[in-house]
C-alpha positions in Angstrom: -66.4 -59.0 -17.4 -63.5 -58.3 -19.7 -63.5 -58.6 -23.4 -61.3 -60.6 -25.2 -59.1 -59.2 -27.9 -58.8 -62.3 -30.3 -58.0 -59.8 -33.4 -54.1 -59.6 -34.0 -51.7 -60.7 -36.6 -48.3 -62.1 -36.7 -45.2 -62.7 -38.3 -41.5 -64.0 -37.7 -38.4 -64.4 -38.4 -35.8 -66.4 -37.2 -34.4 -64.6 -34.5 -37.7 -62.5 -34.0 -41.5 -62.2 -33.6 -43.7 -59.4 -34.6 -47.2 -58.6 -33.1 -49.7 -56.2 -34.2 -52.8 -55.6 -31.7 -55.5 -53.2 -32.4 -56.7 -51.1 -29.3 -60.2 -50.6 -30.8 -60.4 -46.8 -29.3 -58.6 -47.7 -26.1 -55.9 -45.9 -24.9 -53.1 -48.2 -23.6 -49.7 -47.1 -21.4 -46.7 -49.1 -20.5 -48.7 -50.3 -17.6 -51.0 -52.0 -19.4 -48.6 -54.5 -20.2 -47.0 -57.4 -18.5 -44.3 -59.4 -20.6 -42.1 -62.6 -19.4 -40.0 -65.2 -21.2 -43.2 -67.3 -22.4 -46.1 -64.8 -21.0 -47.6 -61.6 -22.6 -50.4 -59.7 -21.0 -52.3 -56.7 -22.4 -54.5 -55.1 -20.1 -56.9 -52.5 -21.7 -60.0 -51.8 -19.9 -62.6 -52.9 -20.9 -60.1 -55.3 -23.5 -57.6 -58.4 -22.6 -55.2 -60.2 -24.5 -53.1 -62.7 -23.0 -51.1 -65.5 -24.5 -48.8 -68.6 -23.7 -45.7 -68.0 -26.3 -45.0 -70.8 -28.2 -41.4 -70.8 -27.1 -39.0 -68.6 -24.7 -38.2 -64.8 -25.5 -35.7 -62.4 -24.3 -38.2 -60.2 -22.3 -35.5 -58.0 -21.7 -35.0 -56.6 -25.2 -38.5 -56.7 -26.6 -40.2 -53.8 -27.0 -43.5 -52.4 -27.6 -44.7 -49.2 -29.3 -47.8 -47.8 -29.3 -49.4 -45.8 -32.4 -51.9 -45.3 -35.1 -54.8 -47.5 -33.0 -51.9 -50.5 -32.7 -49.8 -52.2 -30.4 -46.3 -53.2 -32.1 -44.6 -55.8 -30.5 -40.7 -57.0 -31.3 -40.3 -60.1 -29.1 -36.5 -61.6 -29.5 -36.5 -65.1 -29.3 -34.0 -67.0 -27.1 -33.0 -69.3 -29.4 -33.4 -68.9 -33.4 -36.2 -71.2 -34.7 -39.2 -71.1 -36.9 -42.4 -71.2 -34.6 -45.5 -73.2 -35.8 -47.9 -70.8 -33.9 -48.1 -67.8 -32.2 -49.5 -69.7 -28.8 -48.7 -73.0 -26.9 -51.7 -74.9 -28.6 -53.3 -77.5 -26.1 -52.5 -75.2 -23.1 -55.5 -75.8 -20.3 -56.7 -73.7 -17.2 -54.1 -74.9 -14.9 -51.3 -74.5 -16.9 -52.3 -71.4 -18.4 -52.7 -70.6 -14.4 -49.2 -72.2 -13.2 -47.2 -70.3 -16.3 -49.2 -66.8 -15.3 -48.0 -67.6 -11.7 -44.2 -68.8 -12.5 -44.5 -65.4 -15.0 -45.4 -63.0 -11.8 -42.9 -64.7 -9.7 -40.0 -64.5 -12.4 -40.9 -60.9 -12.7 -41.1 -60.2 -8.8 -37.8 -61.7 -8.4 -36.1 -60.5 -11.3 -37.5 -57.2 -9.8 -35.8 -57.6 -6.7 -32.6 -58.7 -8.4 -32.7 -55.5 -10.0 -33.5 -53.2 -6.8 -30.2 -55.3 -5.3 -28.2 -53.8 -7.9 -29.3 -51.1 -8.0 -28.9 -50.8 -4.5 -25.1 -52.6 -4.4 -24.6 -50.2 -7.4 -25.4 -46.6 -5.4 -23.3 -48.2 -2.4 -20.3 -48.7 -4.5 -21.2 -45.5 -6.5 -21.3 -43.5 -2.7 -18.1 -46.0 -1.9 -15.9 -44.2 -4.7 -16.9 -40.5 -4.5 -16.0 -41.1 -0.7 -12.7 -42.4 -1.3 -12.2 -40.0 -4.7 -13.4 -37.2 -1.8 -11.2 -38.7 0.8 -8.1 -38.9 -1.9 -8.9 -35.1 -3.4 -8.9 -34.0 0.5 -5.3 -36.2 1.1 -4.0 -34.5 -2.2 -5.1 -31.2 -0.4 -4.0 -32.0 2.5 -0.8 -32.7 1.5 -0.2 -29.9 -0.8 -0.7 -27.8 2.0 2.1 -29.0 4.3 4.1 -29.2 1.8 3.3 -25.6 1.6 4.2 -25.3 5.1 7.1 -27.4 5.2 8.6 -25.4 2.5 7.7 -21.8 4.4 9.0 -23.2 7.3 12.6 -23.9 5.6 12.6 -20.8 4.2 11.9 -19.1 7.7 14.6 -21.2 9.5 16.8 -20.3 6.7 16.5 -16.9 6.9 16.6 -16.8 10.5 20.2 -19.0 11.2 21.2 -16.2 8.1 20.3 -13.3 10.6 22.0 -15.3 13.3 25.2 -15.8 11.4 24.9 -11.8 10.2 24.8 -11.0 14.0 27.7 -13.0 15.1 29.8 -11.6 12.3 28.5 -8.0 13.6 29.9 -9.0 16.9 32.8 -10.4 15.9 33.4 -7.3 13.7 32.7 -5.0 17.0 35.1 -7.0 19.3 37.7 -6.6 16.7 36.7 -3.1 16.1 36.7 -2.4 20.1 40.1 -4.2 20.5 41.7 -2.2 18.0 40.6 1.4 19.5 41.6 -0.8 22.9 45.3 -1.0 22.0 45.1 2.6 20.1 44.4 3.9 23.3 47.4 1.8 25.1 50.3 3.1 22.9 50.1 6.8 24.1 50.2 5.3 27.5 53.3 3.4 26.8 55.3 6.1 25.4 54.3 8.3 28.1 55.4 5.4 30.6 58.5 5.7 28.7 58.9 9.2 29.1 58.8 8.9 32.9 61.0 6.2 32.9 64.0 8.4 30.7 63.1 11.7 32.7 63.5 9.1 36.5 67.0 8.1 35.0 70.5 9.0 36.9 71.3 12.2 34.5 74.8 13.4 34.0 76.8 16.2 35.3 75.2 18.5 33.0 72.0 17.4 33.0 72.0 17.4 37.0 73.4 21.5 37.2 70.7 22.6 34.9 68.1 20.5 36.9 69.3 21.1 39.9 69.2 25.0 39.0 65.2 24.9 38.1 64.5 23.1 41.0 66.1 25.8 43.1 64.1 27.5 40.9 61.0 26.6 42.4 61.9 27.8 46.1 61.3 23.6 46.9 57.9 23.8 46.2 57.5 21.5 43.1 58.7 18.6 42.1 60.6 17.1 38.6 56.9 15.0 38.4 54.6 18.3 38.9 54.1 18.8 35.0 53.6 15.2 34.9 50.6 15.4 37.8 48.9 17.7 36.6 48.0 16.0 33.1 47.3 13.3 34.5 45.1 14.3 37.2 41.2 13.6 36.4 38.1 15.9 36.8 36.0 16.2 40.1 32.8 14.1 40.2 29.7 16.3 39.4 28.0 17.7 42.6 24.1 15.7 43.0 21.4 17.9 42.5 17.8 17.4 41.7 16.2 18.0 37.9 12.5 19.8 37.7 10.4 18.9 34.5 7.6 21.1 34.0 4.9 19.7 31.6 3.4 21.6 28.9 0.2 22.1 29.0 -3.1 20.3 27.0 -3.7 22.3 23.8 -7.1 22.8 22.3 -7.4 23.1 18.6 -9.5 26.1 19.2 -7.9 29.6 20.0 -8.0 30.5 23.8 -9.9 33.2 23.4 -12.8 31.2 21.4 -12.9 28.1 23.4 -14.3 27.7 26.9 -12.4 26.9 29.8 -14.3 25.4 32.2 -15.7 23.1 29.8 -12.5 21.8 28.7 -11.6 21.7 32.5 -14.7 19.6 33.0 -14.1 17.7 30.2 -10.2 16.6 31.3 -11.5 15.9 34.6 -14.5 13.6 33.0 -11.8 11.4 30.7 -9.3 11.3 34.1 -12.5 9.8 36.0 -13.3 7.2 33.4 -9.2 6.5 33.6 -9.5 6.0 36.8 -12.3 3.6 36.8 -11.1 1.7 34.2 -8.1 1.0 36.3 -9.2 0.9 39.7 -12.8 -0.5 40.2 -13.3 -2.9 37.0 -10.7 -5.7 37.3 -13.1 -8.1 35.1 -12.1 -5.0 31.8 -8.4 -6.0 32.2 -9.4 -9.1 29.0 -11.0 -6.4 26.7 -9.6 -4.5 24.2 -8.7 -0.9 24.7 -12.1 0.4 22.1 -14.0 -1.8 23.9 -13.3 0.4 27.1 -14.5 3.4 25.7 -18.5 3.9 26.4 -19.0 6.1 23.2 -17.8 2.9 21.4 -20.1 0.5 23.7 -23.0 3.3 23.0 -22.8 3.0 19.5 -22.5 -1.2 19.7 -25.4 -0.9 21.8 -27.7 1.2 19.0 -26.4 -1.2 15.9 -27.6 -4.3 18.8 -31.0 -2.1 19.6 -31.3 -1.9 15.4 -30.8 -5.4 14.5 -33.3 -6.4 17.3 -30.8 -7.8 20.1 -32.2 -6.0 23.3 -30.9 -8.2 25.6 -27.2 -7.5 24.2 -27.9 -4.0 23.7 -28.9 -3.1 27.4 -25.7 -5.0 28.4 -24.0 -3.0 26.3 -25.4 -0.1 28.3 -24.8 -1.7 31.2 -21.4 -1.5 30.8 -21.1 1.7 29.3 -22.9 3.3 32.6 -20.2 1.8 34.5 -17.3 3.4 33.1 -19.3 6.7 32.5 -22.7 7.7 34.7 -22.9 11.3 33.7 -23.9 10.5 30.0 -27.8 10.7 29.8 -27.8 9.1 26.4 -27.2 6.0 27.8 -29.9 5.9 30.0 -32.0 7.0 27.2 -31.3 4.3 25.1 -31.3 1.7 27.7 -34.9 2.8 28.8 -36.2 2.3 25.1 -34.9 -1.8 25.4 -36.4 -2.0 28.6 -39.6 -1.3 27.3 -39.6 -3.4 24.3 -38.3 -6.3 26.6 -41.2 -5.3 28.8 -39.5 -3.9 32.0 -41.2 -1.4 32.9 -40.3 0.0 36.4 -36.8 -0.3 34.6 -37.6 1.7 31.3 -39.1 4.6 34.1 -36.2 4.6 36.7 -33.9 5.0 33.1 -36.3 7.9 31.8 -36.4 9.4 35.1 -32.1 9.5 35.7 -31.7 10.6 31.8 -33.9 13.7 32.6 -31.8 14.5 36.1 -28.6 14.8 33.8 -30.0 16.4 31.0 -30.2 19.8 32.6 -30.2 22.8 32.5 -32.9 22.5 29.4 -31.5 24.0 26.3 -32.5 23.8 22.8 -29.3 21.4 22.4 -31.4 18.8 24.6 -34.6 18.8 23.5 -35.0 16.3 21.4 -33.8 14.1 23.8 -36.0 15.4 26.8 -38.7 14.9 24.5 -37.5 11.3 24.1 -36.8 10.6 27.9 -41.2 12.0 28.7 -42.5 10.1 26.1 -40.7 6.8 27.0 -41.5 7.4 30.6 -45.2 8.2 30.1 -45.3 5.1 27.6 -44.0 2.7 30.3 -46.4 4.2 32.8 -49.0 3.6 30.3 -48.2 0.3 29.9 -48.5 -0.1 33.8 -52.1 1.4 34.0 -51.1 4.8 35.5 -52.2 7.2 33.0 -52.4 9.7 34.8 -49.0 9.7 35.1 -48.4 9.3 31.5 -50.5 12.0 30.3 -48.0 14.2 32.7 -45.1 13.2 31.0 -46.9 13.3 27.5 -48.0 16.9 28.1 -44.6 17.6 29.3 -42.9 16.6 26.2 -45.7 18.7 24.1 -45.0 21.6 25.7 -41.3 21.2 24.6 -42.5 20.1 21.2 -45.9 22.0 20.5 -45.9 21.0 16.9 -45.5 17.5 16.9 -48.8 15.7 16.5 -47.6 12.6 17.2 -47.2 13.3 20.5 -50.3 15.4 21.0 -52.6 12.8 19.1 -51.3 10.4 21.7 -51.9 12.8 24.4 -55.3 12.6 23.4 -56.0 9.2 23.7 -54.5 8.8 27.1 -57.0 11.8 28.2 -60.1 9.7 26.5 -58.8 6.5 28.8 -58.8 8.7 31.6 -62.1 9.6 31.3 -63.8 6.4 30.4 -61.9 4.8 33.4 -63.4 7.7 35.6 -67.0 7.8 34.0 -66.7 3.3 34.8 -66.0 3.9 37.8 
């Protein structure tokens, strides 16, 4: 059963009421309390208070502070008046029940109202910083074709500027080619007009003296023979055929320092790849010319192998292989994603070809020998066969005697061996 708090005092004003409550060693929160226009509820386990207000307040604005033991109360009243008591006197059980009732209803709705608004409030608050979005994007928008607009009338002016530039070039040259034109014509006419004075009827005087060099010439040539002969033009050149003899590839090494064959094999390696890349893979034609080169797809293979992308990396390979099959790298590499995508028979038939090309064994190639046994024996490992595996894994101890990697492994494969055999 609650207790009933019946201590508290009062006082007013006109406009307000003041209401102190002792908490008797209670602690009280804001939930405690439960205020309308003409209902007040103080909740304080194992206390209660509750009261019909004389008249209406502005629940609203009242407040309530809690310190010192107390409950302070400032209830505003709706209209200004002096109150005659604190509480409705006369007030019964079922209208002390029907204004508790109307009090939780008016605060339910009045709760409701509020989550509306508060509601209608977000949506229009959402509703501007769209459109304020929506304009600031618009603004953006069209800042940036103006941008364009105004690049793109620059461009076209500049370009009919080149065009005009050209035509005045061309004009220039036609002018230019006319003038040489008629240059050349004017020795032409006055040599025309030579002819013409020297085919004219001559006089007496002119026809002894002429007539005396022509004798001259025993009737052989002519009063137009000088003329003839600067005019006459030069024979057409006789058609032969023009050899060009290429130089040949130079090494930046001396001759005598570098090695023949090798660079022999080596031009006869990139004119294979050529080849290929021309002839037999018509799907390369979309790829860039790095992206033809298998050193370059070897080296996108690793970073893919590195960053965990074996599926990529072994197409990578894949690839590579087909413009170049002699590099046993690439088998190498492409055996080690086969066995961390788990195909085995793969990883072995790639350990197997990389060992076929890395011959004749030289110190050069042993680390990678050593590679190629290791991953071979691990995938026949992996497949149960270790007898098999400790053949490769002795093989690549023998080439490396002091790693202990290898030989520690060796050893357990020769303990499995021998459990399997003891089993059976």
């Amino acid at each position: 059963m609650p207790v009933w708090l019946r201590e508290h005092s009062w006082r007013q004003s006109l406009t307000a009421v003041y209401l102190s409550l002792p908490l008797r060693g209670a602690r009280a929160t804001a939930a405690n309390i439960f205020c309308s226009e003409q209902y007040l509820k103080v909740s304080i386990p194992p206390f209660l208070f509750e009261a019909v207000l004389y008249a209406p307040i502005d629940d609203t604005n009242s407040t309530a502070k809690i310190g010192n033991g107390n409950i302070f109360f400032t209830l505003y009243k709706k209209e200004p008046a002096i109150w005659d008591s604190l509480t409705l006197a006369n007030a019964d059980k079922e209208k002390l029940q029907h204004l508790r009732e109307n009090a939780i209803l008016e605060v339910q709705e009045k709760a409701k109202e509020e989550t509306k608004a508060k509601k209608i409030t977000k949506q229009e608050n959402k509703k501007y910083a769209l459109e304020a979005t929506m304009k600031l994007e618009e603004a953006e928008r069209k800042r940036i074709e103006d941008l364009k607009e105004k690049e793109r009338q620059k461009v076209t002016k500049e370009l009919e500027l080149w065009k005009n530039q050209q035509k005045d070039g061309d004009k220039y040259k036609s002018i230019q080619a006319k003038e040489e034109l008629h240059q050349e014509k004017e020795p032409l006419k006055e040599r025309k007009n030579e002819k013409l004075n020297k085919t004219r009827i001559p006089n007496e005087g002119s026809s002894k003296t002429r007539l005396k060099s022509t004798r001259g010439c025993g009737g052989s040539c002519s009063i137009f023979s000088q003329d003839l002969k600067e005019e006459q033009l030069p024979a057409p050149r006789a058609a032969a055929t023009i050899k060009v003899n290429f130089t040949p590839r130079v090494f930046p090494t001396a001759l005598r320092e570098s090695r023949v064959a090798e660079e022999e094999e080596w031009l006869h390696k990139q004119a294979e790849a050529r080849r290929i890349i021309n002839s037999d893979l018509s799907e390369l034609e979309d790829l860039k010319e790095e992206e033809k080169n298998p050193d370059w797809l070897k080296d996108k293979g690793n970073k893919m192998f590195a960053m965990g992308d074996y599926l990529g990396a072994v197409n990578a390979y894949n690839l590579a292989v087909r413009l170049n099959n002699k590099l046993p790298l690439l088998y190498l590499n492409r055996a080690a994603c086969h066995l961390k995508l788990r195909n085995l028979h793969k990883a072995i038939e790639d350990s197997s070809k990389a060992l076929e090309l890395l011959t004749p064994p030289v110190p050069d190639n042993e680390n990678a020998r050593v590679k190629a046994h290791v991953r071979r024996g691990t995938a026949f490992c992996q497949l149960e066969l270790y007898t098999e595996g400790l053949q490769d894994y002795e093989a690549a101890l023998k080439i490396d005697p002091k790693n202990k990697i290898i030989e520690k492994d060796a050893e357990k494969i020769r303990q499995l061996i021998q459990g399997t055999m003891q089993s059976s």
